[in-house]
C-alpha positions in Angstrom: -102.7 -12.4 -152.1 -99.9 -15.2 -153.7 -97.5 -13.0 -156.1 -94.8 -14.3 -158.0 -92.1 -12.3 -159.3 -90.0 -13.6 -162.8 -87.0 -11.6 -162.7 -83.6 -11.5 -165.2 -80.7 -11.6 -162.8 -77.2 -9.6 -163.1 -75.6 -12.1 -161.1 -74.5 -8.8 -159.6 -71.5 -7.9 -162.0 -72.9 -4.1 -162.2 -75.2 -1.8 -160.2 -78.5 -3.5 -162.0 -81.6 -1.0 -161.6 -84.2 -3.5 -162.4 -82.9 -6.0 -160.2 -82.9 -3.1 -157.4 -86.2 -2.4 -158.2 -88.0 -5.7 -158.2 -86.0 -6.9 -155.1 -87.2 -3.5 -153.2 -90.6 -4.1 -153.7 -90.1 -7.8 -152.8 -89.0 -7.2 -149.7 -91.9 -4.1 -149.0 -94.4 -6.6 -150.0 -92.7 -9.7 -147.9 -93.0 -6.5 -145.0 -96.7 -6.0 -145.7 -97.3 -9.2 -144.7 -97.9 -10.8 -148.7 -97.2 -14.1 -149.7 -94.4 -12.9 -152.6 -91.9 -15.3 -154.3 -89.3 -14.4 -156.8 -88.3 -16.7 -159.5 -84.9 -15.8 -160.9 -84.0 -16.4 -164.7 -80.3 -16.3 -166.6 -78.9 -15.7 -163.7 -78.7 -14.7 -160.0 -80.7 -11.5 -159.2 -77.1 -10.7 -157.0 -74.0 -12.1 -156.6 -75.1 -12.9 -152.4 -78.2 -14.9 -153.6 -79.0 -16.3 -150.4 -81.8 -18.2 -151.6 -80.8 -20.4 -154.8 -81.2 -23.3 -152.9 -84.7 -23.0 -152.5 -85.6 -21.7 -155.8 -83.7 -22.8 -159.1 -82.6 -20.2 -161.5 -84.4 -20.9 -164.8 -83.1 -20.3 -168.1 -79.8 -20.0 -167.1 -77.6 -18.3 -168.9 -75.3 -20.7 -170.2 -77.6 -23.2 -170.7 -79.8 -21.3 -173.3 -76.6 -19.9 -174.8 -75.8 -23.2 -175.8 -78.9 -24.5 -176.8 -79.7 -21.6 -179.2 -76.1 -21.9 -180.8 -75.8 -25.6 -180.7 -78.8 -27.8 -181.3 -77.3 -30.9 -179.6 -77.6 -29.4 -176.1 -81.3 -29.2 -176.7 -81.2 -33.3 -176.3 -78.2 -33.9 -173.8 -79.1 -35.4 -170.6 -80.7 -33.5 -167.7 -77.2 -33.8 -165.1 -75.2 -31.6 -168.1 -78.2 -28.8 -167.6 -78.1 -29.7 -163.8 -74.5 -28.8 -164.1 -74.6 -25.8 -166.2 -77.4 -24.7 -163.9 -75.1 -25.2 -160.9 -74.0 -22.5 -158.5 -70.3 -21.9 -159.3 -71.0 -22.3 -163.6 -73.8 -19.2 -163.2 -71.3 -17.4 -161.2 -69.0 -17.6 -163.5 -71.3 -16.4 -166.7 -72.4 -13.7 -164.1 -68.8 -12.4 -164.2 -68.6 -12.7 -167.5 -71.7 -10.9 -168.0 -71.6 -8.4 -171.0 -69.0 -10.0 -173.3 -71.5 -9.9 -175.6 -74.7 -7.3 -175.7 -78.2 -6.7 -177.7 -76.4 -6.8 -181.2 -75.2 -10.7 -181.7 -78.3 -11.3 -179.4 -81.2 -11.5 -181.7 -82.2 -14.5 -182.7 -82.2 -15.4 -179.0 -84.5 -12.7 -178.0 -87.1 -13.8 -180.8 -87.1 -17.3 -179.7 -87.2 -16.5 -175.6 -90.5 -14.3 -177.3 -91.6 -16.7 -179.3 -92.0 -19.0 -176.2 -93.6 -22.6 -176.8 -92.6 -22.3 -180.3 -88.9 -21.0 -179.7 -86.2 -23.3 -179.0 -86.1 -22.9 -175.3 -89.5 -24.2 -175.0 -88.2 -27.2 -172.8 -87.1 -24.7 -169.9 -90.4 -23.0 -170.2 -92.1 -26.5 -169.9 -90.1 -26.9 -166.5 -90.6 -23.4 -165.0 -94.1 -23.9 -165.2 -94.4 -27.7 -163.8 -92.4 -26.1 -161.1 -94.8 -23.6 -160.6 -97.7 -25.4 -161.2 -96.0 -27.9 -157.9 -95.3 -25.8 -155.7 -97.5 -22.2 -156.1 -100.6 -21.3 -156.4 -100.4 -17.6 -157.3 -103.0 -15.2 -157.7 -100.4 -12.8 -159.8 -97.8 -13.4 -162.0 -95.4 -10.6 -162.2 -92.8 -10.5 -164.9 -90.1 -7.7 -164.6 -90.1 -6.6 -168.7 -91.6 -7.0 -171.9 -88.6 -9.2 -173.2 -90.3 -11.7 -171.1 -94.0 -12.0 -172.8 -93.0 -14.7 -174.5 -93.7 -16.6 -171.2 -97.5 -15.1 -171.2 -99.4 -17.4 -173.5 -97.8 -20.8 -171.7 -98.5 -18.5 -168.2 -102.5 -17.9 -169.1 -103.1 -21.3 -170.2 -101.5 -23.1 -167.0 -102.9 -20.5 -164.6 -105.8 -18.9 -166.1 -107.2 -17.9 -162.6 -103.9 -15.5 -162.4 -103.4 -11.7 -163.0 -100.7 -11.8 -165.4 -98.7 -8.1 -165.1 -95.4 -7.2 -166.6 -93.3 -4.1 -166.0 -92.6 -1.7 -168.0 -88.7 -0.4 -168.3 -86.1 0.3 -170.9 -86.8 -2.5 -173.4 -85.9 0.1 -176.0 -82.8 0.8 -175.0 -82.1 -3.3 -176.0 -84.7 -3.6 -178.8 -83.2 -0.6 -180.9 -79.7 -1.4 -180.1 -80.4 -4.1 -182.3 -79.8 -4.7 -186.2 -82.3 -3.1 -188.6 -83.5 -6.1 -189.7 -84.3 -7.7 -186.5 -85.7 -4.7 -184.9 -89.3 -4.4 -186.2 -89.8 -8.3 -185.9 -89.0 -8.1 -182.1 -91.4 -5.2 -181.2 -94.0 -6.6 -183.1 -93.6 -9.8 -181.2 -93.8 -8.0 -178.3 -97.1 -6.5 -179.4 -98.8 -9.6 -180.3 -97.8 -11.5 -176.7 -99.2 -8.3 -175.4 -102.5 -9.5 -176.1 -102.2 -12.3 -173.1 -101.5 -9.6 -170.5 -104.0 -7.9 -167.7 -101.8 -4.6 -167.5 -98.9 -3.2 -167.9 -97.0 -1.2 -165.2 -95.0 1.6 -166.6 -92.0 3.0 -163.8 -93.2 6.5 -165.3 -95.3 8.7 -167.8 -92.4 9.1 -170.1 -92.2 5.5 -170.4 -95.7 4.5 -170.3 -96.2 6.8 -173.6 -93.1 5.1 -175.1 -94.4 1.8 -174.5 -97.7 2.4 -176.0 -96.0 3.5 -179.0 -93.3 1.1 -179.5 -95.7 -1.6 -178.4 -99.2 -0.4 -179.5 -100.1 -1.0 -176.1 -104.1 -0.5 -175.4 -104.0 2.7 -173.1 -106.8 1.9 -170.2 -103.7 -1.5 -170.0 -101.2 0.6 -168.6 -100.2 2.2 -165.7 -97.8 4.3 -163.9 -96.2 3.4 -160.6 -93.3 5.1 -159.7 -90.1 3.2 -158.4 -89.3 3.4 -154.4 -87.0 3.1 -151.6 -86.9 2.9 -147.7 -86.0 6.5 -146.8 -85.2 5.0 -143.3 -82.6 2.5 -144.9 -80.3 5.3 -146.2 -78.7 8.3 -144.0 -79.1 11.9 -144.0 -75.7 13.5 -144.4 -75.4 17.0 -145.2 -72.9 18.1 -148.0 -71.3 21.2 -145.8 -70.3 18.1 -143.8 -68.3 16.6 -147.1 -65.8 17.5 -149.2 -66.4 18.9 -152.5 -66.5 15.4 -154.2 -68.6 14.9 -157.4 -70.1 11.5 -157.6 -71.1 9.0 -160.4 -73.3 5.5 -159.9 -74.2 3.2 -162.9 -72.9 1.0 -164.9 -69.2 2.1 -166.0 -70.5 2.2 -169.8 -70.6 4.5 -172.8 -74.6 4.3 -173.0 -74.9 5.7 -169.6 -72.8 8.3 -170.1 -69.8 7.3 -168.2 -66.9 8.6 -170.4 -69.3 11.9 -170.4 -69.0 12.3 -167.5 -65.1 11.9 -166.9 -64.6 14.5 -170.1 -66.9 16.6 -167.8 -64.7 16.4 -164.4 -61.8 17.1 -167.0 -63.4 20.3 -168.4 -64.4 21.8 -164.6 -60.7 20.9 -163.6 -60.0 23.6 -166.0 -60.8 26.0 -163.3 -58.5 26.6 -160.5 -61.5 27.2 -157.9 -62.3 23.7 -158.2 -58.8 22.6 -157.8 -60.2 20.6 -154.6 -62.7 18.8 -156.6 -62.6 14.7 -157.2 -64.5 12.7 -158.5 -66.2 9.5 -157.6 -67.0 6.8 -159.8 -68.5 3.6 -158.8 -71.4 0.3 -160.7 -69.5 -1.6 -161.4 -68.7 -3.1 -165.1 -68.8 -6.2 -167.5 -67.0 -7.5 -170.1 -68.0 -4.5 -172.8 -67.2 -2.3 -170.7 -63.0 -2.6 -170.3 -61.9 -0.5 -173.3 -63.8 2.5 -172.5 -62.5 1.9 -168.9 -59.4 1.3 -170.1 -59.2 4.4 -172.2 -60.7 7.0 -169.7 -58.3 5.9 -167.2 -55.7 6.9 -169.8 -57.0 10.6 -170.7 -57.0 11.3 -167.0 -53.9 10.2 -166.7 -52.5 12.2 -170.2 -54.3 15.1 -168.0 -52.4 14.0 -164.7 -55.9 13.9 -162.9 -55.9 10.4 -162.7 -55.1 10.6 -158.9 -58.1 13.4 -158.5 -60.2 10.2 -159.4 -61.4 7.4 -157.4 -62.9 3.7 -158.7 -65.0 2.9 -155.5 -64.7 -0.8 -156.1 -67.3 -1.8 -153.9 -71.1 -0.8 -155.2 -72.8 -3.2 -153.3 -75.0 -3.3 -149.9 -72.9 -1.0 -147.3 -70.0 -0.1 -150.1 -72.8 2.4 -151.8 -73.6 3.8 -148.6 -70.2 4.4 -148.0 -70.7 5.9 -151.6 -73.5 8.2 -151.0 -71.4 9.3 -147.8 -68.3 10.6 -149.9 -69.8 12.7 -152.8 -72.0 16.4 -153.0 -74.0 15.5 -155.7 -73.8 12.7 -158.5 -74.5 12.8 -162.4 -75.7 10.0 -164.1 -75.8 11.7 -168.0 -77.2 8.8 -169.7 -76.6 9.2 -173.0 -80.2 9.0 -174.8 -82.0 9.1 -171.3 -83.6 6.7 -169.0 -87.0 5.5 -168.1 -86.5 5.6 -164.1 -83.1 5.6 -162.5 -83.1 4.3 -159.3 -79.6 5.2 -158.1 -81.4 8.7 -158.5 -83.8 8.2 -155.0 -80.9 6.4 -153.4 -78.8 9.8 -153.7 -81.7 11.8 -152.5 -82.5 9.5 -149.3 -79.1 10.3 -148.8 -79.0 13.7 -149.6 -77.4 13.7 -152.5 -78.5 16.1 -155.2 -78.9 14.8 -158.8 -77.7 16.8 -161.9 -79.5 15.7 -165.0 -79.8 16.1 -168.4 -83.0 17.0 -169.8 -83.9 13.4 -171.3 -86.6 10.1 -170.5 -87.6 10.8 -166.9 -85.5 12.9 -165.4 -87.5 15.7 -165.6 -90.2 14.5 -164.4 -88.6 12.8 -161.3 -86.7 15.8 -160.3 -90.0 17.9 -160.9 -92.0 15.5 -158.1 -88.7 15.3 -155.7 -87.1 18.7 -156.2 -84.0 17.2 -155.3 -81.7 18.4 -158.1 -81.2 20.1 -161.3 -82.0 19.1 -164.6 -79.6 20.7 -167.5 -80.4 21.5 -171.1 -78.2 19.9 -173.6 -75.8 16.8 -172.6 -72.8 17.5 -172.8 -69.6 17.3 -171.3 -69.4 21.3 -171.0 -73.2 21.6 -170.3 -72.8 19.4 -167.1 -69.2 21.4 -166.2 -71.1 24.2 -166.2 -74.0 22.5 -164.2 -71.5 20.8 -161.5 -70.0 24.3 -161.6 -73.0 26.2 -160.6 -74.3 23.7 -157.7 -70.3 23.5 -156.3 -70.3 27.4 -156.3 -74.2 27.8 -154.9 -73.6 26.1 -150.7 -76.6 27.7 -150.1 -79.0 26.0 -152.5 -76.7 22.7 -152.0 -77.6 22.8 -148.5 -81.7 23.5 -149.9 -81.0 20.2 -152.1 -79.7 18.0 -150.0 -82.6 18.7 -147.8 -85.7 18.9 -150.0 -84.3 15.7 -152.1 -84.2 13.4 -148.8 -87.9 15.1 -147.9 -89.2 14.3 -152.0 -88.4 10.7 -151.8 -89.9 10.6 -148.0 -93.4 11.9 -149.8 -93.3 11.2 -153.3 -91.2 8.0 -153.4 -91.3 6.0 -150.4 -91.2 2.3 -151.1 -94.2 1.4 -149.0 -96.1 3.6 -150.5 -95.4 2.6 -154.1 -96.0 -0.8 -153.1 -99.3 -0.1 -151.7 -99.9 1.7 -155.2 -99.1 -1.6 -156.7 -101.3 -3.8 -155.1 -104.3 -1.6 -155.7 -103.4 -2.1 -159.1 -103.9 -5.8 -158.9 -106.4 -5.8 -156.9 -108.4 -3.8 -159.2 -107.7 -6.4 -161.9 -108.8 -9.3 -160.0 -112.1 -7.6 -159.0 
């Protein structure tokens, strides 16, 4: 079976859970012996791309900046796109990354969905000629619904194709947006909808928010559950560790970052934990300095500052090294999440998760057992959570053990990848 994979790209300016997830079950496919390509758009999928010479990053990001904002790039000669397509320019946006977010962004994201009729209808033109040269594929992937306006263009050129998109915290851009753009987008959403096969959801919570938000037909969707290669990530046990607390995300108010400082701060309240630091590592963009800026100086107003460590490097081995340092880790995403895959990474590595009760999490560390979930989030709910789990080595040790043994049953990549193909495999027959 040909697949093809269109995925957005982080350039890898910030620990980028989509990207994670699409380039895990690249590489498990790839391993099963499947004829898989990705096709990266804005921007590299991670800041090591080792293949943008083979395959050219479509839509990039400074490109179709320009040509929404400034009609005359839409007619300026192919070397200034060549140029603005080049290596070191997308590097460059992909450090930049985040100076501006989903509010400011809307007319964009209604003409990217409008497709053919938006005003980046040129690129889509050349993505598919490319395509249309050099694959054949049987499926057509795309990594979210902010991408449907490629389906109609998609159907037409390769009607013999499964066309499938991914289901995965579109909300948390759509509704970020202003009032008046909001409705417009979803229903565009909805109406490209029409074009696809299916729909796969990363879990039930999400599946039953996309049918909502999206009027999705129900026998369209399904659930898959995200995955990673237990054997990739090491076992270590927290008796062997010191009693660090650990968070891994994006360094950003949405997920809960600032939460979870203020929550450090409250536990440091308490002289048994006196030995306690915490661990914060992502990564960040451009949005994110002031909040960064301005945790940095509470701890310091609360002389903790040097209880705190910025573990710079997120990446590849640096969020092993991550995983190796910290107990347990808290993600408390603000409005909560529709996977979280930094959540199996800590569990392959034996890292209980502490929760709040929002999106997915319960029903992730329900299949996995490997954490807690807590009620209400806030900074003194998860103090009192951390708290808990620091005092409990017994049921840390229990943790650390049944989390790394959930993801080898419930979420092993392989297996969710196998899960996957039946899916299109069922819509080709």
């Amino acid at each position: 079976m040909n697949i093809l994979q269109i995925i957005p790209g982080s350039g890898g300016s910030f620990y980028c859970g989509n990207c994670l997830r699409d380039d895990k079950f690249h590489l498990a496919m790839k391993k099963q012996g499947h004829e898989v390509t990705k096709i990266p758009m804005y921007l590299p999928l991670f800041s090591d791309e080792h293949d943008l010479n083979e395959i050219p990053v479509f839509y990039g990001a400074i490109s179709i900046y320009l040509k929404q904002l400034y009609p005359i790039f839409r007619h300026a000669p192919a070397w200034i796109d060549r140029l603005l397509n080049s290596a070191p320019m997308l590097k460059l946006a992909a450090s930049m990354a985040g100076s501006t977010n989903a509010k400011g962004l809307e007319e964009m994201t209604v003409s990217m969905l409008m497709g053919e009729e938006g005003k980046q209808k040129e690129e889509l033109n050349r993505m598919v000629n490319w395509m249309a040269e050099y694959l054949k594929p049987d499926v057509i992937h795309l990594s979210n619904a902010l991408l449907l306006g490629l389906a109609p263009k998609l159907k037409q050129e390769f009607p013999n194709a499964i066309l499938v998109c991914s289901l995965q915290d579109e909300d948390v851009w759509v509704d970020a947006m202003k009032d008046s753009f909001r409705n417009k987008i979803w229903a565009l959403m909805s109406s490209k909808a029409t074009h696809l096969d299916a729909f796969v959801a990363v879990s039930d919570f999400y599946a039953r928010v996309s049918i909502e938000k999206m009027s999705l037909a129900k026998e369209k969707v399904f659930t898959n559950h995200l995955g990673v290669d237990p054997d990739e990530y090491t076992f270590t046990a927290p008796n062997t560790k010191a009693r660090n607390i650990g968070y891994i995300s994006r360094m950003c108010e949405a997920n809960g970052f600032d939460l979870m400082v203020d929550a450090f701060m409250e536990l440091k309240k308490d002289h048994n934990f006196n030995d306690v630091k915490l661990i914060l590592t992502g990564g960040s963009t451009g949005d994110d300095k002031t909040i960064i800026k301005q945790v940095r100086h509470k701890l310091k107003e609360k002389k903790l500052l040097e209880q705190v460590e910025f573990h710079e490097d997120f990446d590849g081995a640096g969020r092993h090294d991550f995983f190796k340092k910290v107990r347990m880790i808290s993600v408390p995403v603000r409005n909560g999440e529709a996977f979280g895959l930094y959540l199996l990474e800590s569990m392959a590595s034996g890292v209980p998760v502490v929760q709040p009760n929002l999106g997915a999490f319960p029903e992730i560390v329900e299949k996995s057992k490997g954490g807690i979930i807590y009620k209400n989030n806030t900074a003194k709910e998860l103090a009192k959570a951390l708290k808990e789990l620091l005092k409990e080595e017994n049921k840390l040790q229990e943790l650390a053990v049944t989390a790394r043994k959930g993801v080898e049953k419930g979420f092993n990549i392989y297996t969710q990848t196998d899960q996957l193909i039946e899916i299109y495999r069922k819509l080709k027959n």
